[in-house]
Backbone as a printed PyTorch tensor [residue, N CA C, xyz], in Angstrom:
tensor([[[280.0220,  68.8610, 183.9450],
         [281.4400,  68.9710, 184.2220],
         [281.7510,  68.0580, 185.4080]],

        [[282.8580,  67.3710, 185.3190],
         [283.4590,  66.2850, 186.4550],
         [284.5040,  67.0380, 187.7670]],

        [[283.8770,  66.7170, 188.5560],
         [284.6410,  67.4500, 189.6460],
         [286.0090,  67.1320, 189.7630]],

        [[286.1660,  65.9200, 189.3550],
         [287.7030,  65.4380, 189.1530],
         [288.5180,  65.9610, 188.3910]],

        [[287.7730,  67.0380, 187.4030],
         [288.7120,  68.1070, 186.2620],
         [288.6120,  69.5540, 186.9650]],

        [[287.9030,  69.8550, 187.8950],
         [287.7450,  71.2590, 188.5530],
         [288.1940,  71.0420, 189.8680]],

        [[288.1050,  70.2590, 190.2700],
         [288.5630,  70.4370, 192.2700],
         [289.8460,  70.8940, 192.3300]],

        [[290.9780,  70.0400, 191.4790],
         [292.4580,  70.4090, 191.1750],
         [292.5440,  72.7140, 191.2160]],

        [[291.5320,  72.6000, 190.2410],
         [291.2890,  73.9950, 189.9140],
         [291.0680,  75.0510, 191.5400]],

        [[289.9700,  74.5030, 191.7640],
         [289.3480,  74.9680, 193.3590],
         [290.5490,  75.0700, 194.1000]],

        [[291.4320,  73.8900, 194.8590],
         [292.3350,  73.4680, 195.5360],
         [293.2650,  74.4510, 195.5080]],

        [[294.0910,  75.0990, 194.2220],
         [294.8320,  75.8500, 193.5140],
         [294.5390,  77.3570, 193.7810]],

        [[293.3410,  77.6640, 193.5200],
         [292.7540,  79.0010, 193.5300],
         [293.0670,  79.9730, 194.9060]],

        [[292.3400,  78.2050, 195.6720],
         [292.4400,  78.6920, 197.5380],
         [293.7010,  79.1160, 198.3780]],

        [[294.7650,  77.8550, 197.8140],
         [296.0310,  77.9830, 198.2670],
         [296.7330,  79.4320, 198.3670]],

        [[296.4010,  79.6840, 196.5960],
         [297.2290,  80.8210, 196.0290],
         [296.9210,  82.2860, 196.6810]],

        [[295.5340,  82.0190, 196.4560],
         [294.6260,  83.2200, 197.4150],
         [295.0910,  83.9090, 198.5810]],

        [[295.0770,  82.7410, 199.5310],
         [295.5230,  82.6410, 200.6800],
         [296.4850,  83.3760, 201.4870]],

        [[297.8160,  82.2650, 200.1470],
         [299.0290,  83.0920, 200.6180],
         [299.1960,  84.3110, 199.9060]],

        [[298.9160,  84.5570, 198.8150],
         [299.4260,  86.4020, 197.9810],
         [298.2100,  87.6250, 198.6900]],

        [[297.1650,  86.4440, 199.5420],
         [296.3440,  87.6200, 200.7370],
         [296.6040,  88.1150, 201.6810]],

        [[297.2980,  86.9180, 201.9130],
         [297.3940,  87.0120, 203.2720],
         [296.4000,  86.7350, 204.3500]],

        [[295.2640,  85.6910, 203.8470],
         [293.8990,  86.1940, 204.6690],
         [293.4790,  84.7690, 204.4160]],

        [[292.1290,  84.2730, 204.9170],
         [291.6870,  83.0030, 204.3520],
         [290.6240,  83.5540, 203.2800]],

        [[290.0620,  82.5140, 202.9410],
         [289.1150,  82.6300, 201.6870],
         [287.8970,  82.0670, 201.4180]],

        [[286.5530,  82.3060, 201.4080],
         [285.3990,  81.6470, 201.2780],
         [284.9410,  81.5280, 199.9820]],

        [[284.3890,  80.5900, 199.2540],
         [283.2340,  80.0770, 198.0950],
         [282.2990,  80.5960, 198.3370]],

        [[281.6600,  81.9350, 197.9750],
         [280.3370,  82.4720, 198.4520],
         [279.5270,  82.0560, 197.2750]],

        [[279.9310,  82.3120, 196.0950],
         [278.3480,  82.1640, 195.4320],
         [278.8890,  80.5690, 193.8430]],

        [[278.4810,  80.2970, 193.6600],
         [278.8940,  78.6890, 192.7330],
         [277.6640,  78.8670, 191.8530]],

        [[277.7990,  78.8640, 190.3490],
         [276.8430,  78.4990, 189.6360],
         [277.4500,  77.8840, 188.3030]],

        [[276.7150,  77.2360, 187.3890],
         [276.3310,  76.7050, 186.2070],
         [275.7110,  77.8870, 185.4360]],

        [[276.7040,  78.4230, 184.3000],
         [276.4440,  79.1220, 183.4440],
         [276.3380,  79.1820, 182.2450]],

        [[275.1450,  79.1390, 181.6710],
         [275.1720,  78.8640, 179.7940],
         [275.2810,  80.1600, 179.4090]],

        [[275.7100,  81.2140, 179.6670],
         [275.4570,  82.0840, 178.8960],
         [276.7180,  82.8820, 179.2280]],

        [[277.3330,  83.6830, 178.5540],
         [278.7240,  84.2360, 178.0880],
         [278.9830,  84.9870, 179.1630]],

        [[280.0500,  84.8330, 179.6630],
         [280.8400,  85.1140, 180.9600],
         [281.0290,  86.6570, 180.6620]],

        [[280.9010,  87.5900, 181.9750],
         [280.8990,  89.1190, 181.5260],
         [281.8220,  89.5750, 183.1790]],

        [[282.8080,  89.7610, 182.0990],
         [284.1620,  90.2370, 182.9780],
         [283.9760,  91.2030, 184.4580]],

        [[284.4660,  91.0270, 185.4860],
         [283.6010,  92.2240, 186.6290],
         [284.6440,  92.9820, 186.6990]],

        [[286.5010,  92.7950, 186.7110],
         [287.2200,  93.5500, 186.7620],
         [288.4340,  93.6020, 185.9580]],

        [[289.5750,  93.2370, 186.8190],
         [290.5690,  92.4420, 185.6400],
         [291.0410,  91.2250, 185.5520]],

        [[291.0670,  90.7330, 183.9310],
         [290.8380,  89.1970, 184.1060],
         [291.8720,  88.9010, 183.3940]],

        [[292.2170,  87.3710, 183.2970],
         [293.2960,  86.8240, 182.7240],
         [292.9190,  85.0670, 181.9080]],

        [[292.7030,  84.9670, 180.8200],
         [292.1330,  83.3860, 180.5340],
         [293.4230,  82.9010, 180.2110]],

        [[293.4580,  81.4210, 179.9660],
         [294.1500,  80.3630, 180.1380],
         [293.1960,  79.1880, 179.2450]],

        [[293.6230,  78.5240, 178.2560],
         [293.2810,  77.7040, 177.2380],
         [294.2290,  76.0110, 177.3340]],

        [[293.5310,  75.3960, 177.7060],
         [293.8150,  74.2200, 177.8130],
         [293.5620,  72.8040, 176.6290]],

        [[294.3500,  72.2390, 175.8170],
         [294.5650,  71.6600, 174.6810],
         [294.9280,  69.8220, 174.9400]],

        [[294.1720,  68.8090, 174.7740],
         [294.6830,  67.7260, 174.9290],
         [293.2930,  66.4970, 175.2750]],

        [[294.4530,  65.9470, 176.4940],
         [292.7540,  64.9770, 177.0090],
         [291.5820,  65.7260, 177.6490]],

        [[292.3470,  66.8770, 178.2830],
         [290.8620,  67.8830, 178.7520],
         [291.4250,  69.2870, 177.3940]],

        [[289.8100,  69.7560, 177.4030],
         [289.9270,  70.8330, 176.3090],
         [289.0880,  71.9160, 177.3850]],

        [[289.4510,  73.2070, 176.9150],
         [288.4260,  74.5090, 177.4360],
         [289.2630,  75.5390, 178.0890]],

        [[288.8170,  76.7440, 179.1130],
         [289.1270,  77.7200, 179.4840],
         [289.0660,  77.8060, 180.1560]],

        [[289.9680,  78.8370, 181.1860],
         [289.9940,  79.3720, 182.5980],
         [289.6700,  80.7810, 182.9710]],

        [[289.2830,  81.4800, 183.0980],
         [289.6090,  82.7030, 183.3640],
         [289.2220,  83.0800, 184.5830]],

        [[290.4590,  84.0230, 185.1300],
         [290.4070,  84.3200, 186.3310],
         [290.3980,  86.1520, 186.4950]],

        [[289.4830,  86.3100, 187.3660],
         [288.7070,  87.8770, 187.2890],
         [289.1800,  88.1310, 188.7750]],

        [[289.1500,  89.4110, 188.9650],
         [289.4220,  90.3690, 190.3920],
         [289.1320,  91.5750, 190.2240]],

        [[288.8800,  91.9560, 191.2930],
         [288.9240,  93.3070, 191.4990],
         [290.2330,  94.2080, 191.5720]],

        [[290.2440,  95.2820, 190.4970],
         [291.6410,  96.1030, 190.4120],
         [292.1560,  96.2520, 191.6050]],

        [[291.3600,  96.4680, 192.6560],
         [292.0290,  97.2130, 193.9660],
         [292.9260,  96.0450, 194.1790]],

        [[292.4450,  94.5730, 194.4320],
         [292.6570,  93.2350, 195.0810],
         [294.2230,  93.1430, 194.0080]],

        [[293.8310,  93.1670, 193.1120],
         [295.2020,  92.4490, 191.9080],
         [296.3040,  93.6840, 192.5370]],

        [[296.1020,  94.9370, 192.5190],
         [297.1010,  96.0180, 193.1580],
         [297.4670,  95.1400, 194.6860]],

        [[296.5300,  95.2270, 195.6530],
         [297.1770,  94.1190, 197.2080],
         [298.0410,  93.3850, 196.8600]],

        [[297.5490,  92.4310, 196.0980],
         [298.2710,  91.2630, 195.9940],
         [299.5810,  91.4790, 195.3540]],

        [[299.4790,  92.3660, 193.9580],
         [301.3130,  92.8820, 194.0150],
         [302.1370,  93.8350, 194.9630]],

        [[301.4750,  94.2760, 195.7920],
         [302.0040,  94.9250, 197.3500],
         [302.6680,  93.6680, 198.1840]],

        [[301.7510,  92.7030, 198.1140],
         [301.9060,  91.5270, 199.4600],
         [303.5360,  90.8540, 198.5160]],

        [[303.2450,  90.9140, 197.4980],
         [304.2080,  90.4720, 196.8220],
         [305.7980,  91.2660, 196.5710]],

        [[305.4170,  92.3220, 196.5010],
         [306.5380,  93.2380, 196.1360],
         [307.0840,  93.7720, 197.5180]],

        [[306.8230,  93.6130, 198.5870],
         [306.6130,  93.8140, 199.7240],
         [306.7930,  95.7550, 200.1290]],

        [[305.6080,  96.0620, 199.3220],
         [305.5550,  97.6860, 199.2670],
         [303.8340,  98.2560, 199.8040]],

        [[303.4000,  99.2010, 199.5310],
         [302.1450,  99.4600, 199.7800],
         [302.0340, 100.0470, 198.3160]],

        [[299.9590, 100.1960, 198.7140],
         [299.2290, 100.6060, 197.4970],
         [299.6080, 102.4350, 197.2670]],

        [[300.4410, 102.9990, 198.2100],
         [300.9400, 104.4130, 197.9790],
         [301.8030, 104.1900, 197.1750]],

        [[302.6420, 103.4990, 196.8610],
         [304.2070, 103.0120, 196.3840],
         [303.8730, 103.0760, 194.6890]],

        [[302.4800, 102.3520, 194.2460],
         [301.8460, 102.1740, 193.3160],
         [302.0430, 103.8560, 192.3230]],

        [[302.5910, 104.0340, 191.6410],
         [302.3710, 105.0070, 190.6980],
         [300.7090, 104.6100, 189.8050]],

        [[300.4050, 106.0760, 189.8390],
         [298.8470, 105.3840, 189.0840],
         [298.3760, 105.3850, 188.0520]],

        [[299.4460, 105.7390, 187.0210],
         [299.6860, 105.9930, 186.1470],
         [300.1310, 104.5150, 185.3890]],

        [[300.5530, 103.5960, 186.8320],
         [300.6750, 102.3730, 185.9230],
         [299.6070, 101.1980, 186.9110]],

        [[299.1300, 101.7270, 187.4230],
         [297.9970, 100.8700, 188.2560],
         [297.4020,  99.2750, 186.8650]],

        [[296.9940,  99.7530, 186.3440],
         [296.5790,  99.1670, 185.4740],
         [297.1750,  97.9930, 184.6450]],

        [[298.4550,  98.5370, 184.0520],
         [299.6040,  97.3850, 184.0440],
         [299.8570,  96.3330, 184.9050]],

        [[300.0280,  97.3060, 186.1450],
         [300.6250,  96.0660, 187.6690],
         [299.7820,  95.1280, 187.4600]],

        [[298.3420,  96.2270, 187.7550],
         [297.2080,  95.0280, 188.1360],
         [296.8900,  93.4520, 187.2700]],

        [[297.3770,  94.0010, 185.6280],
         [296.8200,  92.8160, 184.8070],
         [298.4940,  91.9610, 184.8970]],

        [[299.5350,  92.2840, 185.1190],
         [300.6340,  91.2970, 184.9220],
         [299.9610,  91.0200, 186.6340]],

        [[299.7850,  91.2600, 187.4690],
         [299.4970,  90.4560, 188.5680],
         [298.5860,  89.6240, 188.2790]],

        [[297.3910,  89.8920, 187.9140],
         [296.3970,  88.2620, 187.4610],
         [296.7230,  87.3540, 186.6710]],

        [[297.5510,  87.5450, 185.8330],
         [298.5240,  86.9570, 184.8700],
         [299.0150,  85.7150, 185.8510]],

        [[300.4290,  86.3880, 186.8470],
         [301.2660,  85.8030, 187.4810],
         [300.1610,  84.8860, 188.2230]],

        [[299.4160,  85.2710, 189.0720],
         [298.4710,  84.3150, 189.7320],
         [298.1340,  82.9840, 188.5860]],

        [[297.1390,  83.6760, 187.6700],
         [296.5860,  82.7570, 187.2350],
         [297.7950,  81.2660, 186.7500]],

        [[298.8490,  82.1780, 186.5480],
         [300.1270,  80.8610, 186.3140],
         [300.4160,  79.7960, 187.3090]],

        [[300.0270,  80.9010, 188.9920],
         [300.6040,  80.0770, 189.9010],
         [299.5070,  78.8750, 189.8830]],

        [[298.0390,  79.1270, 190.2220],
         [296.7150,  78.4250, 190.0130],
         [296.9410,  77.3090, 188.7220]],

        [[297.1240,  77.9840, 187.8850],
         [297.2590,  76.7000, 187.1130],
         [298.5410,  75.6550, 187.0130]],

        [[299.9840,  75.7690, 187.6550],
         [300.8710,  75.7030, 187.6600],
         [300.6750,  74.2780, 188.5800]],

        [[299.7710,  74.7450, 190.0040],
         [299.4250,  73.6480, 190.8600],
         [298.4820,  72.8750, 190.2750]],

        [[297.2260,  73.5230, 189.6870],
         [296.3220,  72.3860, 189.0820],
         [296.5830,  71.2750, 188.4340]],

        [[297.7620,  71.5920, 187.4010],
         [298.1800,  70.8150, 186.3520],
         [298.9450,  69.8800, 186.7690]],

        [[299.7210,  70.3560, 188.1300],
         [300.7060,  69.2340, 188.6410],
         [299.5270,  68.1720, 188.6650]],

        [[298.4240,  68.5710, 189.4430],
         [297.2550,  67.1970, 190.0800],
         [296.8710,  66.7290, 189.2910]],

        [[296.6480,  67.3810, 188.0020],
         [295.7820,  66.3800, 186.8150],
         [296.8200,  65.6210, 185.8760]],

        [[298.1620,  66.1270, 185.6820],
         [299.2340,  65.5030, 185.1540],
         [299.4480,  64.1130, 186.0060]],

        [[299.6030,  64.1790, 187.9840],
         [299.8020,  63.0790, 188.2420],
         [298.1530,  62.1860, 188.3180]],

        [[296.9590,  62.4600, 187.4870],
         [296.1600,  61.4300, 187.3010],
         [295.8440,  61.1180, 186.1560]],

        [[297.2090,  61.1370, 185.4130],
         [297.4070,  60.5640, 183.8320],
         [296.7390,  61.6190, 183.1060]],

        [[296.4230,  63.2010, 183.1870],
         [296.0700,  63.4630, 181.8860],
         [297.1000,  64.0760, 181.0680]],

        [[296.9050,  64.1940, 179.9540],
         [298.2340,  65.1230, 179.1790],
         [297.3290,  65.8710, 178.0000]],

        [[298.1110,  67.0690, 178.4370],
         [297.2640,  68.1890, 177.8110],
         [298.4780,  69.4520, 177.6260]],

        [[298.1180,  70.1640, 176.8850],
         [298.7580,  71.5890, 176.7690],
         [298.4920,  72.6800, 177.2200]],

        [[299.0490,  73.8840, 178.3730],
         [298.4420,  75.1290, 178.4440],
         [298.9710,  75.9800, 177.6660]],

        [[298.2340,  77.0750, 177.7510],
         [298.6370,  77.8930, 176.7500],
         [298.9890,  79.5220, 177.9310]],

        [[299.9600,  80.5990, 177.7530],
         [300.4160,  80.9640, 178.7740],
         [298.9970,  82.1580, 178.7570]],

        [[299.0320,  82.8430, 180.3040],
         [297.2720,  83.3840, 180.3890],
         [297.8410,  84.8080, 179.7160]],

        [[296.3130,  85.1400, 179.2190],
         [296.4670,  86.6440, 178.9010],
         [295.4900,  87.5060, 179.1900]],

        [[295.5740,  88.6440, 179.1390],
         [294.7900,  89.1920, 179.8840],
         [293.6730,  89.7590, 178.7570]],

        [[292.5540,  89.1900, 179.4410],
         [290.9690,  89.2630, 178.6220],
         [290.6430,  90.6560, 179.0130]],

        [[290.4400,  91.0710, 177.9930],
         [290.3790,  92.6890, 177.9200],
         [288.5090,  92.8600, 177.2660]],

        [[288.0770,  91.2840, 177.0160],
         [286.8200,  91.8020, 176.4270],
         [285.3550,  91.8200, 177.2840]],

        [[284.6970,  92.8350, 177.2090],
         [283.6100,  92.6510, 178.2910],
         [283.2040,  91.6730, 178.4170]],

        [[282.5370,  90.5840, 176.9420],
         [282.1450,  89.5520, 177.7200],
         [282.6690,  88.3570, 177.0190]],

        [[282.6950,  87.3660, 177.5070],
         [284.0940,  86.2590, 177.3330],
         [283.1750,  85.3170, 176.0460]],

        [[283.8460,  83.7890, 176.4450],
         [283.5010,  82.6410, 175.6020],
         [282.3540,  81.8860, 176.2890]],

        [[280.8590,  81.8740, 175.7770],
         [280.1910,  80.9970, 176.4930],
         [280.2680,  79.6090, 176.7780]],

        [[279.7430,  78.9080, 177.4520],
         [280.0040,  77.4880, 177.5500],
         [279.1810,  76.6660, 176.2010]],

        [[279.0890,  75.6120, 176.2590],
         [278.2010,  75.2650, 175.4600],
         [278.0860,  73.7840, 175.7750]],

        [[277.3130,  73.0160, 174.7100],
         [276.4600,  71.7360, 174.7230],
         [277.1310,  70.4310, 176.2370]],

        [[278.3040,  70.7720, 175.3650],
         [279.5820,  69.7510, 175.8350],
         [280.6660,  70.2010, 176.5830]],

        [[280.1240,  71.7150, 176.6480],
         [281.1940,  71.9160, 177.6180],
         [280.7320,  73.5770, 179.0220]],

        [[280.5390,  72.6370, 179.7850],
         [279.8150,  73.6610, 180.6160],
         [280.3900,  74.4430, 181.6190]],

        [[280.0760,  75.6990, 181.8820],
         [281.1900,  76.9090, 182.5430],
         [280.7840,  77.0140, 184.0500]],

        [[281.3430,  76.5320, 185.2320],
         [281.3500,  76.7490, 186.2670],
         [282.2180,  77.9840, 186.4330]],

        [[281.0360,  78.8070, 187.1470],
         [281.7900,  79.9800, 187.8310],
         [281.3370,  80.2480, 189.6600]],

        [[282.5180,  80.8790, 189.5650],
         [282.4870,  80.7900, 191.6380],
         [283.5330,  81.9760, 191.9900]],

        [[282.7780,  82.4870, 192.8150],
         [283.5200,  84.0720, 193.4390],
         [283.9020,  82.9880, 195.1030]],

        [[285.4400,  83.8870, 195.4280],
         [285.9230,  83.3950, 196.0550],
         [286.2830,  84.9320, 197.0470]],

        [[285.5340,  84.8960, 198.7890],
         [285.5010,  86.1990, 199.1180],
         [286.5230,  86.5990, 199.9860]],

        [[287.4390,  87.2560, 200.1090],
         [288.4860,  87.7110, 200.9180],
         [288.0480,  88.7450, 201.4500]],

        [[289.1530,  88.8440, 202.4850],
         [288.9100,  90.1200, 203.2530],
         [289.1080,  91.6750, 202.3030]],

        [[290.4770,  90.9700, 201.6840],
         [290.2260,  92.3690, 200.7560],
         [289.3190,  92.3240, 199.3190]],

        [[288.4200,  91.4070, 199.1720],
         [287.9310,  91.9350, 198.2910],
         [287.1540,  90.3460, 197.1460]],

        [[286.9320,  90.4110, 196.3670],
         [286.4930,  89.2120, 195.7920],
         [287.2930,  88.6930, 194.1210]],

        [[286.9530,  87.7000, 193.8860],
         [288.1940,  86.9090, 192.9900],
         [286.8320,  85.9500, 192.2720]],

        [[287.4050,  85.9430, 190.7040],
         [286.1080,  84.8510, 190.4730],
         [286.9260,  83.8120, 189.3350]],

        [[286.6490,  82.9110, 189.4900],
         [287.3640,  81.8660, 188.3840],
         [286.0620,  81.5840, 187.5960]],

        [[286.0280,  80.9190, 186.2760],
         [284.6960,  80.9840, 185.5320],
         [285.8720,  79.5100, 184.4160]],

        [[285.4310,  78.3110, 184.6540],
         [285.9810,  77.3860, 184.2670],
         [284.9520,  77.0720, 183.1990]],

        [[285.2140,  75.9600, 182.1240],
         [284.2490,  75.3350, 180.7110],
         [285.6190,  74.6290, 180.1580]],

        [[285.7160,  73.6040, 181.2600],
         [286.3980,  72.4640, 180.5230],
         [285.1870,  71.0240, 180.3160]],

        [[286.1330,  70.4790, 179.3380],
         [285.7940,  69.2580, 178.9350],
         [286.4360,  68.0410, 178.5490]],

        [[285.9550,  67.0140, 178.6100],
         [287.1410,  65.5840, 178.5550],
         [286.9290,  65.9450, 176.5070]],

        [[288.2810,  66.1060, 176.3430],
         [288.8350,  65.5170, 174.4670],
         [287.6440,  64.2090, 174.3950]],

        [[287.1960,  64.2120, 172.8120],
         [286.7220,  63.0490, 172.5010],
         [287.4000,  62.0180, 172.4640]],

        [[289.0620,  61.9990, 172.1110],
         [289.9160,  60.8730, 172.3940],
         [289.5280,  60.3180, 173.5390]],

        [[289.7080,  61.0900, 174.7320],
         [289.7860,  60.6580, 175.7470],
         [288.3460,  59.9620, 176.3620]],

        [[287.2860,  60.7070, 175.9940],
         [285.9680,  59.8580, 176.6940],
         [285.7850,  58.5790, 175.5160]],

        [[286.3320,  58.8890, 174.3650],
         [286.2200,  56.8760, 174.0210],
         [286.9300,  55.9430, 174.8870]],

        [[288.3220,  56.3160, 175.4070],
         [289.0340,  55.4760, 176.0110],
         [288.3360,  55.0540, 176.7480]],

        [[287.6360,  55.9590, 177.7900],
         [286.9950,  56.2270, 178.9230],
         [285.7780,  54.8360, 178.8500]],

        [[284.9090,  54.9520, 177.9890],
         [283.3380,  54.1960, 177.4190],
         [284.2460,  52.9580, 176.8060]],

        [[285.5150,  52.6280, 176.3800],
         [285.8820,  51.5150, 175.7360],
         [286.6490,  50.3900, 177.1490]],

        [[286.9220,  51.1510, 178.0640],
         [287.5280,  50.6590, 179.5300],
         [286.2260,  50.0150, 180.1410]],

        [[285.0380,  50.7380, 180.4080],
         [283.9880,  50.4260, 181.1630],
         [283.3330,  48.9510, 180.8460]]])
C-alpha cells in the first residue's frame, strides 16, 4: 500500500479525533494485516470506487462514540437515555467516519484522483473483509484520553490507473 493513498486518511482521522475529543491523539500500535479484520466495538465501513478501489472502516469503543456525541451535542453521558445508547453510538461513527473521509478525499481529489464514495454504514459483522493479494489492509489504533479508535484501511490503485501510472514512467 502507498502512503500517498493512506496519509490523506491518517491526517483526517487525527484532525477529527482531536477536535470531537477534545484531547490530542497518539498512533500506538500500526500493522499489516492479511487476515480478516475482527470488529473491537462499533464500527462504520466506507467503500471507495474509481482510480483507488477498497475499504475503510472505522471502529471505537461504545463508551468513546457516546463522548464524542456529548462533545458534540454539547450534553453529558447522563443525558444519554440507554435505551438508545446504541443508536447514538453507531450514527456517531457514521458522522465521523464522513467527516474523516470528507477531508481525505478533498487531498486525494486535489492530487488528481477521481473515485466514488459510497456513504459509511455501520458494520455490524464480527469479522470484516480481508485484505488480499493486491490489496493490503493497514490497521492502526489511535489512543485518546478517552479511550481508543481504530481505522483498518485495504485500498488499492484501479488497474486503469496503475497502467497509466507504468505507461508515464
Amino acid at each position: 500500500m502507498r502512503m500517498e493513498l493512506i496519509q490523506p486518511f491518517i491526517n483526517a482521522a487525527d484532525a477529527v479525533l482531536a477536535q470531537c475529543l477534545r484531547s490530542t491523539t497518539r498512533i500506538e500500535d500500526l500493522s499489516m494485516e492479511e487476515e480478516v479484520y475482527r470488529r473491537r466495538g462499533i464500527a462504520a465501513m466506507i467503500t471507495v470506487n474509481g482510480d483507488i478501489e477498497g475499504r475503510i472502516i472505522f471502529d471505537m469503543e461504545p463508551h468513546v462514540a457516546l463522548k464524542v456525541a456529548c462533545n458534540s451535542a454539547g450534553c453529558e453521558l447522563s443525558d444519554i437515555d440507554p435505551s438508545e445508547a446504541d443508536q447514538v453510538a453507531g450514527e456517531t461513527i457514521c458522522e465521523m467516519a464522513n467527516q474523516v473521509i470528507g477531508n481525505a478525499v478533498t487531498t486525494l481529489n486535489d492530487q488528481g484522483y477521481s473515485f466514488k464514495v459510497s456513504p459509511p454504514n455501520v458494520h455490524q459483522d464480527e469479522r470484516g473483509i480481508p485484505g488480499s493479494e493486491d490489496t493490503e489492509a493497514l490497521v492502526m489504533c489511535f489512543s485518546t484520553a478517552e479511550g481508543s479508535f481504530y481505522m483498518n484501511i485495504a485500498m488499492r490503485y484501479n488497474r486503469r490507473r496503475r497502467g497509466e501510472r507504468t505507461a508515464a514512467v
